[in-house]
C-alpha positions as CSV (number, residue, x, y, z in Angstrom):
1,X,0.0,0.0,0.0
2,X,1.3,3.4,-0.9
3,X,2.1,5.8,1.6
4,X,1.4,8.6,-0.2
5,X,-1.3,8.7,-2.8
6,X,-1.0,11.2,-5.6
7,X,-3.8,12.3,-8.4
8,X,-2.6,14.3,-10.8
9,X,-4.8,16.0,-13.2
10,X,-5.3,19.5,-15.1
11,X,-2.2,20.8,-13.5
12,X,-2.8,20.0,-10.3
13,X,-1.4,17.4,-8.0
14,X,-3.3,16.3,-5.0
15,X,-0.7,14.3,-2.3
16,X,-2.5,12.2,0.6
17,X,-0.5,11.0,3.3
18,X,-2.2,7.5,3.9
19,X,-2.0,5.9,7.5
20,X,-5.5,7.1,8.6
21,X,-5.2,4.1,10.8
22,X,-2.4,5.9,12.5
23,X,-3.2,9.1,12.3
24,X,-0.7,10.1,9.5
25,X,2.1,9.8,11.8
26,X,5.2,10.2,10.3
27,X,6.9,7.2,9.6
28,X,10.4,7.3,8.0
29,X,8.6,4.9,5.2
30,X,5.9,8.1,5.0
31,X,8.8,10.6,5.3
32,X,10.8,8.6,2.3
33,X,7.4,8.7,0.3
34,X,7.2,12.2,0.9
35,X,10.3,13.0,-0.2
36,X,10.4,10.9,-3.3
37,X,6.4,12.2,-4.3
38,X,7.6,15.7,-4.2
39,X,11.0,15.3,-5.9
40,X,9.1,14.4,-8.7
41,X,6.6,16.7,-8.8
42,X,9.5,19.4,-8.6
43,X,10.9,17.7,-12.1
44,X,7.6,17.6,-13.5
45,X,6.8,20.7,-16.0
46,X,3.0,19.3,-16.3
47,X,2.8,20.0,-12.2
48,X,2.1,23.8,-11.7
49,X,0.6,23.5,-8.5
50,X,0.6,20.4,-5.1
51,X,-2.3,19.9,-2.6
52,X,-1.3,18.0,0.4
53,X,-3.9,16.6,2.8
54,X,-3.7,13.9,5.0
55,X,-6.7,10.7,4.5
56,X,-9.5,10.3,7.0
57,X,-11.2,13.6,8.8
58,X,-9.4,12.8,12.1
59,X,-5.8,13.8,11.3
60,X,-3.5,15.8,8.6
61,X,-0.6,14.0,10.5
62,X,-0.6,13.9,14.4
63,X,3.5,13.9,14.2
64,X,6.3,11.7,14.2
65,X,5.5,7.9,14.6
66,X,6.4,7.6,18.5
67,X,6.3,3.9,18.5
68,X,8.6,3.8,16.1
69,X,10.9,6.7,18.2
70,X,10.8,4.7,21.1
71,X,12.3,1.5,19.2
72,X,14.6,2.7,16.7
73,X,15.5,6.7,18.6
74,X,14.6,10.4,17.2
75,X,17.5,10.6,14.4
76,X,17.7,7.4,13.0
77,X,14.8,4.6,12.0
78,X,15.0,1.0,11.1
79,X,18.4,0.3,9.3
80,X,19.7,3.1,11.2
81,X,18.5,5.6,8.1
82,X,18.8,9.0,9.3
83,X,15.7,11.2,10.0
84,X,15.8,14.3,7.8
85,X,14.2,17.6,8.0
86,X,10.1,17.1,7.6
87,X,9.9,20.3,5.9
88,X,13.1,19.3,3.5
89,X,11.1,18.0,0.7
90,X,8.5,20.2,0.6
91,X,11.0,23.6,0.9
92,X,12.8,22.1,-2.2
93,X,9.6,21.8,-4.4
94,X,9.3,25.3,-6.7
95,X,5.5,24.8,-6.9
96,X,2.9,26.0,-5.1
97,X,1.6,24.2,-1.8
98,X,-1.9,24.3,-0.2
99,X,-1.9,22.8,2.4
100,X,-5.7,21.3,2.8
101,X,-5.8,20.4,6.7
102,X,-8.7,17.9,7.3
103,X,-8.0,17.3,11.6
104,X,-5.3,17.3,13.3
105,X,-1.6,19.1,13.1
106,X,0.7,18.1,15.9
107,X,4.0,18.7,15.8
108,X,5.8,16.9,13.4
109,X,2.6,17.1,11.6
110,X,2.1,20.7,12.2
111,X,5.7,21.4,11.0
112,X,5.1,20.1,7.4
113,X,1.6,21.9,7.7
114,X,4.1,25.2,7.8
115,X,6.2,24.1,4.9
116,X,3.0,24.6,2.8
117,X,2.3,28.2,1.0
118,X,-1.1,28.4,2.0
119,X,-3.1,27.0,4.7
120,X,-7.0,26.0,4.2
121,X,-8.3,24.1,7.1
122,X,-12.1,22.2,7.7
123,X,-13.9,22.5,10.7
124,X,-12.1,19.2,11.8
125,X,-9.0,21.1,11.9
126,X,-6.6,21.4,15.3
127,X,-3.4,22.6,15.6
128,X,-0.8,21.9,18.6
129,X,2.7,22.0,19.3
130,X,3.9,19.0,22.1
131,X,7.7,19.6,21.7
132,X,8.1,20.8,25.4
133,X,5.7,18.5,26.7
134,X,7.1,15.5,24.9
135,X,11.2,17.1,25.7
136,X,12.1,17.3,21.9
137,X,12.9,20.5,20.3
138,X,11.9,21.1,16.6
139,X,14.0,21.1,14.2
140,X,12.0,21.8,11.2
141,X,10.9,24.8,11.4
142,X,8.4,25.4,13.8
143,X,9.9,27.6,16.6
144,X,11.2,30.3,14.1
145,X,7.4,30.4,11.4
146,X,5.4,30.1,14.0
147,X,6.2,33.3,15.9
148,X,6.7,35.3,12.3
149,X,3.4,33.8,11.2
150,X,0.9,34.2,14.3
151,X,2.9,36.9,16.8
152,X,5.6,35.9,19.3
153,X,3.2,35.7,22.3
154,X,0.6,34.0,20.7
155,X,3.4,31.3,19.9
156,X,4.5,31.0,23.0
157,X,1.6,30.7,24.1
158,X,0.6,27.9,22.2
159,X,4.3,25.7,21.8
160,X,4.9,26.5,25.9
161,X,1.3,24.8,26.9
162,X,1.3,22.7,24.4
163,X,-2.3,23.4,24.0
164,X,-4.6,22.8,21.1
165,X,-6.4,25.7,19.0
166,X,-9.4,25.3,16.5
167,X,-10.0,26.5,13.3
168,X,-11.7,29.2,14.4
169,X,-8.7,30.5,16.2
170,X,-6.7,29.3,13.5
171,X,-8.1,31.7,11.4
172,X,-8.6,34.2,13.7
173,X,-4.5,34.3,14.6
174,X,-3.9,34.4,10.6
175,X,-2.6,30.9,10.7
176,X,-5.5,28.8,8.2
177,X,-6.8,31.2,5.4
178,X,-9.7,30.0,5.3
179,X,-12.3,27.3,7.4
180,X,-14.8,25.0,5.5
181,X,-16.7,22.4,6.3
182,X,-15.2,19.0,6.0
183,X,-16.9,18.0,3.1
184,X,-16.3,21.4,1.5
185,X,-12.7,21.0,1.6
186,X,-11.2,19.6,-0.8
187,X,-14.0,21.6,-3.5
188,X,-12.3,24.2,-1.9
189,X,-9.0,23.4,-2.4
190,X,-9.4,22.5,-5.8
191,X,-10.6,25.6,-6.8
192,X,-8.1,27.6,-4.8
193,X,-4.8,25.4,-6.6
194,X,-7.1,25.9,-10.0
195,X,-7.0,29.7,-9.5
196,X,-3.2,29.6,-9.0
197,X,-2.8,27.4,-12.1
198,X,-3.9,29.6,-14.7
199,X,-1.7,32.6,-13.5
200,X,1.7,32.3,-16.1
201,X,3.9,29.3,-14.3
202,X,7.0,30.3,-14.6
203,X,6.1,33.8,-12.8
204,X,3.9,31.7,-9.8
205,X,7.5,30.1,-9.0
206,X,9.9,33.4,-8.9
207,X,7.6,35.2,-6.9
208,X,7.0,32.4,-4.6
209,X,10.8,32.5,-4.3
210,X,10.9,36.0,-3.9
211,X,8.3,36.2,-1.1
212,X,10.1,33.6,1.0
213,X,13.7,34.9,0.2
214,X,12.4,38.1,1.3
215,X,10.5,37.2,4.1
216,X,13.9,35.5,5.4
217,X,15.7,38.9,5.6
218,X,15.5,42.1,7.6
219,X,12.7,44.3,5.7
220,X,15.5,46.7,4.4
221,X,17.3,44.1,2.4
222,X,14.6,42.2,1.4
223,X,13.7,45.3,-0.7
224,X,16.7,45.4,-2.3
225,X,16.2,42.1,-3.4
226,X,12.7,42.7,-4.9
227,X,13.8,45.9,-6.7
228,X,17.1,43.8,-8.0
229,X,15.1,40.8,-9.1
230,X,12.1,43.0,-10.4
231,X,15.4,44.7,-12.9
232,X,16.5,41.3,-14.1
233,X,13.4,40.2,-14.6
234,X,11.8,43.4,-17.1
235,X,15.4,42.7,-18.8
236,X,13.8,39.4,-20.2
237,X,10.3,40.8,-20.7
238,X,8.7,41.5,-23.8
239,X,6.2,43.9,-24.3
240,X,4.0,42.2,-26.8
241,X,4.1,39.7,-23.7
242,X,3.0,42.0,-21.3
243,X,0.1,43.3,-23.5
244,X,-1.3,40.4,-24.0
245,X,-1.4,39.3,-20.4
246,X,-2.6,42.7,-19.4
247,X,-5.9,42.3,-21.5
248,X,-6.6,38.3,-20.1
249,X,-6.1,39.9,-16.2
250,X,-8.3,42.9,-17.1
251,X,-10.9,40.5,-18.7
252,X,-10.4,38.3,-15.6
253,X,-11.3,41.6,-13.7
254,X,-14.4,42.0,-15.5
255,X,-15.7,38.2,-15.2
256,X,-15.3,38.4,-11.4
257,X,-17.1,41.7,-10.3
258,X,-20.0,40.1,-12.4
């Protein structure tokens, strides 16, 4: 059974991580499949944008697979492979990543929730962090997005309890974009990646780029980076291009204030 399931159509990849009967936890065999489903996708020009949800309505992924922590140890799994990064695989991917979070994200599972672009949640949808109640600090991500993302006291708030918040509060602390209900989810997913697919490809990937090499730097020298890559980039640009993508977006316009 595949650990990962992916359906791929009209641009759009959908990835499901598939142990519903253990809450998504992450596995090294799930982490491999991970890894390897979004390797490809980064080599595949037919891909322009990845959903990633987790099977079931319990859980996205309730973290990594303890049982298999407390036989094998936190770095290494069976064959003594070493544990990487969760948000590794899906930091190298150039596409676009909405995250569609069905139930729970703990942890491990609420790190690779941050690796995603954009966050959509159902009602189903939880979020904790259990590092400092389980004695493991992060080390993908989690203690340095989460305070960016939601506020630095908020964040402490939540990774120093190790409380759970809903999707309500999810939303309300800017964390999930938007809250459906479970069945509307993945409808609403859908149409989101759709909406992102028929922007021009090659564009959706630099400026995904640039918005997350920017958002790594002090504000200062992150604008010197936009107005540096915004030269390079008119330098390539032709204006019968330009033109032509200027009438779609203003027809676009038009279709959507009705």
């Amino acid at each position: 059974m595949s650990l990962v399931l992916n359906e791929t159509s009209d641009g759009i990849a959908i990835l499901t991580l598939n142990r519903p009967e253990a809450m998504n936890a992450l596995s090294l065999a799930l982490q491999k499949e991970i890894a390897e489903a979004f390797d490809a996708i980064a080599a595949d020009d037919a891909v322009k944008v990845v959903i990633l949800t987790g099977a079931g309505e319990r859980a996205f992924s309730a973290g990594l697979d303890l049982k298999e922590i407390g036989q094998f140890g936190l770095l290494t799994g069976p064959g003594g492979r070493r544990r990487d990064s969760l948000a590794a695989p899906l930091a190298r991917c150039p596409k676009p990543i909405v995250g569609a979070i069905n139930g729970v994200a703990v942890t491990g599972g609420f790190e690779v929730a941050l690796a995603c672009d954009i966050l959509i949640g159902s009602t189903n949808a939880r979020f904790a962090d259990t590092h400092a109640r389980v004695g493991v600090t992060p080390g993908s991500g989690l203690s340095q997005k989460l305070p960016r993302l939601i506020g630095i006291y908020r964040a402490k708030r939540l990774s120093l309890t190790g409380n759970f918040i809903d999707a309500q509060t999810a939303l309300d602390w800017g964390l999930l974009s938007d809250v459906v209900a479970p069945q509307d989810l993945m409808p609403t997913a859908r149409a989101l990646a759709a909406e992102i697919a028929s922007s021009e490809p090659e564009m959706v990937q630099r400026y995904k780029r640039l918005i997350d090499d920017g958002y790594a730097l002090p504000f200062g020298e992150a604008m010197v980076l936009e107005r540096a890559r915004a030269e390079a980039d008119s330098a390539r640009l032709r204006p019968e291009d330009v033109e032509a993508r200027r009438a779609a977006v203003i027809a676009r316009g038009r279709e959507q204030q009705g």
